[in-house]
FIKOL-833970 format. One record per residue (C-alpha): x, y, z; residue in three letters; residue number from 1. Coordinates in nm, 4 decimals, always signed. Layout:
! residues N
atom x: X | y: Y | z: Z | r: ALA | k: NUM
...
END
This chain:
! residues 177
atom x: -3.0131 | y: +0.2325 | z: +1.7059 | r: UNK | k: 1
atom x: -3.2762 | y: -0.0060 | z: +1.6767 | r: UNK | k: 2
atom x: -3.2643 | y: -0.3376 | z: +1.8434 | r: UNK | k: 3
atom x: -3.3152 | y: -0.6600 | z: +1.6560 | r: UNK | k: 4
atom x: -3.6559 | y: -0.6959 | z: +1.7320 | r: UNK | k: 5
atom x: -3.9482 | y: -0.4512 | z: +1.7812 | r: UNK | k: 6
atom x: -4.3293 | y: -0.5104 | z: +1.7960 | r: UNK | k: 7
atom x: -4.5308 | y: -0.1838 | z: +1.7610 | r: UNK | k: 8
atom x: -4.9057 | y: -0.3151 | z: +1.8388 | r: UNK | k: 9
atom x: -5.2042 | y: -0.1272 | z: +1.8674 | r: UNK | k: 10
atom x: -5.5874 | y: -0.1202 | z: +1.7358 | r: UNK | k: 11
atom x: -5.6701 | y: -0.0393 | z: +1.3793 | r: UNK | k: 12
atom x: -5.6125 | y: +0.2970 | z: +1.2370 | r: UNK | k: 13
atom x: -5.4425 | y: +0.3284 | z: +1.5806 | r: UNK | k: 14
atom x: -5.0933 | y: +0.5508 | z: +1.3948 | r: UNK | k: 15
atom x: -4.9014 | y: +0.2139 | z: +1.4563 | r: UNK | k: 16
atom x: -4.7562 | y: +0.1737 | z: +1.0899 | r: UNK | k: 17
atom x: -4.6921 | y: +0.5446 | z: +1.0871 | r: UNK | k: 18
atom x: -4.4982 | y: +0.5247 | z: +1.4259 | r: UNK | k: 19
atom x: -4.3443 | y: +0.2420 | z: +1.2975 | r: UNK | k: 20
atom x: -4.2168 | y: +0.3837 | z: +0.9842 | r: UNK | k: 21
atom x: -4.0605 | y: +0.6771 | z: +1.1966 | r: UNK | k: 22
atom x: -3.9153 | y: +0.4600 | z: +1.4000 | r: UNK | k: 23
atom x: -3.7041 | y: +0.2565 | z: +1.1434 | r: UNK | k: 24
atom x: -3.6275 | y: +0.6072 | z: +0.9198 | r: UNK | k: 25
atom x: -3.4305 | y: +0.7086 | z: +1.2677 | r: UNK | k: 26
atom x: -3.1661 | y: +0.4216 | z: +1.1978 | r: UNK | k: 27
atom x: -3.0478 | y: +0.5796 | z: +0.8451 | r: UNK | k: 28
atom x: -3.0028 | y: +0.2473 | z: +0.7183 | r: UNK | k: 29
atom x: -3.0920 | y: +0.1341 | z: +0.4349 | r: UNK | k: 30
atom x: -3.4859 | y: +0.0843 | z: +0.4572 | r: UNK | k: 31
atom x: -3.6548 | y: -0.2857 | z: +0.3562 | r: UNK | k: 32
atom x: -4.0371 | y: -0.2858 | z: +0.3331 | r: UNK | k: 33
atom x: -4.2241 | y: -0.6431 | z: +0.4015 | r: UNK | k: 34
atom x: -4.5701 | y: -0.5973 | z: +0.2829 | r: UNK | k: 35
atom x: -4.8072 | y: -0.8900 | z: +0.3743 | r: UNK | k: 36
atom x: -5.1649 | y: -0.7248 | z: +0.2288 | r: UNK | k: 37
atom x: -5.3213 | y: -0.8322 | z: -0.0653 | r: UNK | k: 38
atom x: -5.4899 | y: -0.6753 | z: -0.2827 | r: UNK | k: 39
atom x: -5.8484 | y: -0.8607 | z: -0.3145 | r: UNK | k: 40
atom x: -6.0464 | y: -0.5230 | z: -0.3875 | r: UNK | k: 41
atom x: -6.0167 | y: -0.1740 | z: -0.5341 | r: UNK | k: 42
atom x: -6.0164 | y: -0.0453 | z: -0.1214 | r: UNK | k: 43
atom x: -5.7325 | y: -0.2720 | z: -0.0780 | r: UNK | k: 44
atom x: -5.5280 | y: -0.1881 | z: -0.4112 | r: UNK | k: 45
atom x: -5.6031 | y: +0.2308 | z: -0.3232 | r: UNK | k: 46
atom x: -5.4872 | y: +0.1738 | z: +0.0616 | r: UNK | k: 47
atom x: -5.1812 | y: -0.0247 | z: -0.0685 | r: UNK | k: 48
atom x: -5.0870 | y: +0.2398 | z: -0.3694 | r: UNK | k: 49
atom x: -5.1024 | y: +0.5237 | z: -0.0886 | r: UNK | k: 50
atom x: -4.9048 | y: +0.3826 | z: +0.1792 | r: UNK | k: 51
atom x: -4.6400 | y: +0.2909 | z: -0.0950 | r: UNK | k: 52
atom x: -4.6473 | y: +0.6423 | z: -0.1961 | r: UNK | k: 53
atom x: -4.6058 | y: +0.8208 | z: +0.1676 | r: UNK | k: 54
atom x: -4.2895 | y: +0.5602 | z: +0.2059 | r: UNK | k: 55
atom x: -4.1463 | y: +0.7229 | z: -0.1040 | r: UNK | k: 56
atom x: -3.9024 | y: +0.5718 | z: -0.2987 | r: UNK | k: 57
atom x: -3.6250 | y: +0.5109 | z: -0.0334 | r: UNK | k: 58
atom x: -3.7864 | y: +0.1651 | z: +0.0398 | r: UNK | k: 59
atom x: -3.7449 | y: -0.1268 | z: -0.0887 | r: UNK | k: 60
atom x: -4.0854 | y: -0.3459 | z: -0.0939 | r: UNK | k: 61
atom x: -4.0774 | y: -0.6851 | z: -0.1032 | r: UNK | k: 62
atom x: -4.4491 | y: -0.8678 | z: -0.0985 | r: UNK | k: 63
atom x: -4.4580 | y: -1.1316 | z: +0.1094 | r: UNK | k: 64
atom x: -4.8300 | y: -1.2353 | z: +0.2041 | r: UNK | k: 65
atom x: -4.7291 | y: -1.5882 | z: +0.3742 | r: UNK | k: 66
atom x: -4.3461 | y: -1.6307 | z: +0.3037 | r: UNK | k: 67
atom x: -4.1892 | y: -1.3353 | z: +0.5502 | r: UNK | k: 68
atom x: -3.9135 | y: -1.6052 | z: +0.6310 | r: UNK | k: 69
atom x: -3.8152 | y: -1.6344 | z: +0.3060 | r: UNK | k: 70
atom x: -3.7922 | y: -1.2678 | z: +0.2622 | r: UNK | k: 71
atom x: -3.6012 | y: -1.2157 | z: +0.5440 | r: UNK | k: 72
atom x: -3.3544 | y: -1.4409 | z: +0.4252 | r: UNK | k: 73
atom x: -3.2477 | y: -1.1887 | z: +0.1525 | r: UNK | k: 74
atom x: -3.2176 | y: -0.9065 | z: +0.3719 | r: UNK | k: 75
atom x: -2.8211 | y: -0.7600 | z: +0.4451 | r: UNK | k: 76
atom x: -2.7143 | y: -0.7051 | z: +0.8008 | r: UNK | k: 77
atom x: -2.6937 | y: -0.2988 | z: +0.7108 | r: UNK | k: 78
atom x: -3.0271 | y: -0.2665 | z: +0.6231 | r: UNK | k: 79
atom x: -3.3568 | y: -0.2400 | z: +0.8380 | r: UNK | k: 80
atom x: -3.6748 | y: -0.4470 | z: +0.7947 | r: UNK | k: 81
atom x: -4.0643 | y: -0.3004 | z: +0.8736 | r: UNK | k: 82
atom x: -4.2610 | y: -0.5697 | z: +0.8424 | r: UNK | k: 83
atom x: -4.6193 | y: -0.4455 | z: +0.7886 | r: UNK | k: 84
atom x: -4.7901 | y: -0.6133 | z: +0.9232 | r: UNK | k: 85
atom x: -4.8343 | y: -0.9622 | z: +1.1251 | r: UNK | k: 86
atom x: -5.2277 | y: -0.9649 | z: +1.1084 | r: UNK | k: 87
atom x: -5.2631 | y: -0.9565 | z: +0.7667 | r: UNK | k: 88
atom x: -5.0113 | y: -1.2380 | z: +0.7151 | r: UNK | k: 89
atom x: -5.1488 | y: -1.4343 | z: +0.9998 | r: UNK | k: 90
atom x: -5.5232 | y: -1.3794 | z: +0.8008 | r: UNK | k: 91
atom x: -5.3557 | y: -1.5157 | z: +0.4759 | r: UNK | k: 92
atom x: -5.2613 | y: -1.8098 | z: +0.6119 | r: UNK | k: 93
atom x: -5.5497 | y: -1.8885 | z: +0.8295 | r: UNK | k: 94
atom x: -5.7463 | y: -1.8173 | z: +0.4970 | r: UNK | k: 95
atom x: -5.5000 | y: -2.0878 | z: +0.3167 | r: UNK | k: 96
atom x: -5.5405 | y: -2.2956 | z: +0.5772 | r: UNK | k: 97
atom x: -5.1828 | y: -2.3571 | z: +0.6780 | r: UNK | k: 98
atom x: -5.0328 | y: -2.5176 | z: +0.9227 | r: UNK | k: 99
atom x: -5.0394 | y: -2.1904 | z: +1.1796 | r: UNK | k: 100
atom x: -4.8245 | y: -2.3244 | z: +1.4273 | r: UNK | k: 101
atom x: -4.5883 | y: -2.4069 | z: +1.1991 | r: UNK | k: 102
atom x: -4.6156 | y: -2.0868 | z: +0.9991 | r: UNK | k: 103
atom x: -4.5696 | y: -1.9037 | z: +1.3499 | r: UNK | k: 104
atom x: -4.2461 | y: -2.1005 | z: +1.4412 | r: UNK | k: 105
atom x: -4.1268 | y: -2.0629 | z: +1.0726 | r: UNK | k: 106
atom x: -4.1637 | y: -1.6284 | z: +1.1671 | r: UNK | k: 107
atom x: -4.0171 | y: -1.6536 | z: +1.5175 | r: UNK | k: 108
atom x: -3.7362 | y: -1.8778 | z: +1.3827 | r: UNK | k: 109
atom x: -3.6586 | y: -1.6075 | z: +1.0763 | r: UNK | k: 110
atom x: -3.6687 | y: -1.3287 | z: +1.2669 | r: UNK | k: 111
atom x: -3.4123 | y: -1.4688 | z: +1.5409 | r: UNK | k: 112
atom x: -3.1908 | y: -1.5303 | z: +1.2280 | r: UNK | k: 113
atom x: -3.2079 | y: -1.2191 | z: +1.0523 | r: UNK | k: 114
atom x: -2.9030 | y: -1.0034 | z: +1.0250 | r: UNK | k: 115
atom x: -3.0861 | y: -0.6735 | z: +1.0040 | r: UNK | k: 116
atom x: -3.3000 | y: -0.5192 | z: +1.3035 | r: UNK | k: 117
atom x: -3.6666 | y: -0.5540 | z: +1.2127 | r: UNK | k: 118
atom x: -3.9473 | y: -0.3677 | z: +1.3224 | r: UNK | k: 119
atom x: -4.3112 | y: -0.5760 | z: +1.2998 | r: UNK | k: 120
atom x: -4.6348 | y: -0.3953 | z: +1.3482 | r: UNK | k: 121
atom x: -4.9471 | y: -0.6473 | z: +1.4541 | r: UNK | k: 122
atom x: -5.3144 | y: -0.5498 | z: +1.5700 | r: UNK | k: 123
atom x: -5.4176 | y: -0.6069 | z: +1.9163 | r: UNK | k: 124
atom x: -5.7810 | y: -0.7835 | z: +1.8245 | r: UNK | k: 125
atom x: -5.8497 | y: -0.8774 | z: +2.2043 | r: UNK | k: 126
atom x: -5.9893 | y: -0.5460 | z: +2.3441 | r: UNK | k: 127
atom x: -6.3523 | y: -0.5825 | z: +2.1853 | r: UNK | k: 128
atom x: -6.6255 | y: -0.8042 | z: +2.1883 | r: UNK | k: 129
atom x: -6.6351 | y: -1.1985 | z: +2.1339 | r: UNK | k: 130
atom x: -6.6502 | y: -1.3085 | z: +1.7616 | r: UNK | k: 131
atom x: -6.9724 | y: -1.4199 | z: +1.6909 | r: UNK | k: 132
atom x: -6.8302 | y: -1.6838 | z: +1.4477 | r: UNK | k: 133
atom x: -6.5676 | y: -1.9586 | z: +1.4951 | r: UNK | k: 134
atom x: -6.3371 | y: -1.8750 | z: +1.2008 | r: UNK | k: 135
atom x: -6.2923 | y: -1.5028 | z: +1.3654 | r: UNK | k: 136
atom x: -6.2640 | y: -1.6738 | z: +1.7206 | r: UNK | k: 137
atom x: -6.0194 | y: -1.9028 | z: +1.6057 | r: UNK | k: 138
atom x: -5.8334 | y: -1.5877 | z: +1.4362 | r: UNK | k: 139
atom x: -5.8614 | y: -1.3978 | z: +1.7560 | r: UNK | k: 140
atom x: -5.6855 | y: -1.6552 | z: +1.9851 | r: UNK | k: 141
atom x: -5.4131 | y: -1.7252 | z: +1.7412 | r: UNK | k: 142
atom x: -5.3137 | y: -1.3470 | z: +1.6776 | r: UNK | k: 143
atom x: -5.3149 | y: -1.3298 | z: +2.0483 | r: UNK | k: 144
atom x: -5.0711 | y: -1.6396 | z: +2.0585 | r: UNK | k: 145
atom x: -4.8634 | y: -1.4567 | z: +1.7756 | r: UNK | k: 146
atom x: -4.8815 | y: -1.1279 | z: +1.9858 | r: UNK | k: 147
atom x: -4.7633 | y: -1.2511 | z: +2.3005 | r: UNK | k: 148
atom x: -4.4492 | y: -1.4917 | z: +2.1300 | r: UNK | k: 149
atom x: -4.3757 | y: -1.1515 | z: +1.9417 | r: UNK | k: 150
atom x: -4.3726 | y: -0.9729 | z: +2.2548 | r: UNK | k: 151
atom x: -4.1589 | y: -1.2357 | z: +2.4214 | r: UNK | k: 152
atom x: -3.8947 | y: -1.2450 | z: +2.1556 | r: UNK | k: 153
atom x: -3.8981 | y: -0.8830 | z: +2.0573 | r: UNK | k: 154
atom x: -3.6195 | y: -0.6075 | z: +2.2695 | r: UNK | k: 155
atom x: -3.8791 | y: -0.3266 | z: +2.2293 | r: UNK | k: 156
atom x: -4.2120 | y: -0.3270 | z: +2.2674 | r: UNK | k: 157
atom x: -4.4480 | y: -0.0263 | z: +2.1872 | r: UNK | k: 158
atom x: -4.8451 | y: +0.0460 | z: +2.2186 | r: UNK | k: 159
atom x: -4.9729 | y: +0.3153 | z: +1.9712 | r: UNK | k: 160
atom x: -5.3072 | y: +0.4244 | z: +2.0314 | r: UNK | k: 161
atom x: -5.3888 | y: +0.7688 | z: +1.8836 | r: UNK | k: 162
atom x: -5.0892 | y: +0.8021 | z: +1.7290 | r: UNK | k: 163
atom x: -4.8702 | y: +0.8027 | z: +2.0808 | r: UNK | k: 164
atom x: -4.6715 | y: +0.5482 | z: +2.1557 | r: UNK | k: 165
atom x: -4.6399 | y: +0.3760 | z: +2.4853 | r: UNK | k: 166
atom x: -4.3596 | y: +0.1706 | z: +2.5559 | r: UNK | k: 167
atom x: -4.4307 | y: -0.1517 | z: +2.7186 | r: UNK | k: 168
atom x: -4.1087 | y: -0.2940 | z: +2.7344 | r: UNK | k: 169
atom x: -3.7647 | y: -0.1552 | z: +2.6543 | r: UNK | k: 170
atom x: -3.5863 | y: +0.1839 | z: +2.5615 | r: UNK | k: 171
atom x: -3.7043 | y: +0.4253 | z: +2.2394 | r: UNK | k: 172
atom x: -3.3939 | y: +0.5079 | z: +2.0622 | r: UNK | k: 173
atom x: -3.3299 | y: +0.9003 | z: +2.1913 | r: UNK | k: 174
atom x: -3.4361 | y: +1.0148 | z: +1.8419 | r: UNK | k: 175
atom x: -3.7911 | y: +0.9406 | z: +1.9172 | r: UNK | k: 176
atom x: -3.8072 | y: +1.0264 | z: +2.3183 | r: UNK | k: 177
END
C-alpha cells in the first residue's frame, strides 16, 4: 500500500519515472496518469507518444501542464495518481510567468486534499554547476524550494539514480523491497 504522498527524485534519465510507475502498478488500483510535458517539438511529441505507449492502456492520462490541482480534484479515493513530473510543471509556469509561490501552495494544498495516494516524480537540478543565466538560476532555487516542501509533506521519499532506488525517508511497500 502506498502512502498518500511519495516523491521519487533523482537526475535526468536517472530510471525515476520508471521506478515510479512500478511503484504505483504494486497498489492494483486503478491507475491515474498526470502528465505536465508539452509538446513544443517533434523530440517532445516522440518522448511523450512512447512513454504513453510503455504505460499501456491501463492508465488514465489526464494533461495537466499548470493546473495539477485541478486535476486532482477529479480523482476517486480508489484510484492512484503518478504525477509525472513536478519540473516540467514548475518550467511551465515559470515560462508563463505565474505567480510560483502561489502555484506551489496551490500543489501542496491539492495534494494534502486528494483522496487517492499520489506518487510525484521531480528532478534534483542542484548537483551540477551554477546556471550561467538568471532565468535558469531563478529555476534552480525554486525547484529546490518545491523539492524540499515535497519532501516535507510527502510519507515516502525515494532517490533513483541508475535505476536503484534509495529510500530517504520512509518504508517501500514489501512488493518492491
Amino acid at each position: 500500500m502506498l502512502p498518500k504522498l511519495t516523491l521519487i527524485i533523482g537526475a535526468a534519465a536517472s530510471g525515476k519515472s520508471t521506478f515510479a510507475e512500478r511503484l504505483v502498478t504494486t497498489t492494483m488500483r486503478a491507475r491515474t496518469y498526470i502528465a505536465t510535458a508539452q509538446a513544443f517539438d517533434d523530440e517532445m511529441r516522440a518522448k511523450i507518444t512512447r512513454h504513453r505507449d510503455m504505460r499501456g492502456s491501463s492508465w488514465h492520462t489526464i494533461e495537466a501542464p499548470l493546473n495539477i490541482p485541478a486535476a486532482l480534484q477529479q480523482i476517486p479515493a480508489d484510484h492512484v495518481v503518478l504525477i509525472d513530473c513536478a519540473t516540467l510543471w514548475l518550467s511551465n509556469h515559470l515560462l508563463a510567468e505565474s505567480d510560483l509561490q502561489q502555484a506551489e501552495t496551490d500543489l501542496l494544498n491539492a495534494l494534502k486534499t486528494c483522496p487517492a495516494p499520489v506518487a510525484i516524480v521531480s528532478n534534483e537540478v542542484g548537483a551540477g554547476v551554477v546556471p550561467d543565466n538568471a532565468l535558469s538560476r531563478k529555476f534552480r532555487e525554486a525547484q529546490g524550494r518545491l523539492n524540499q516542501h515535497l519532501a516535507a509533506q510527502a510519507d515516502l521519499v525515494v532517490t533513483v539514480i541508475a535505476g536503484l532506488p534509495m529510500v530517504l525517508k520512509g518504508t517501500l511497500p514489501e512488493a518492491l523491497e
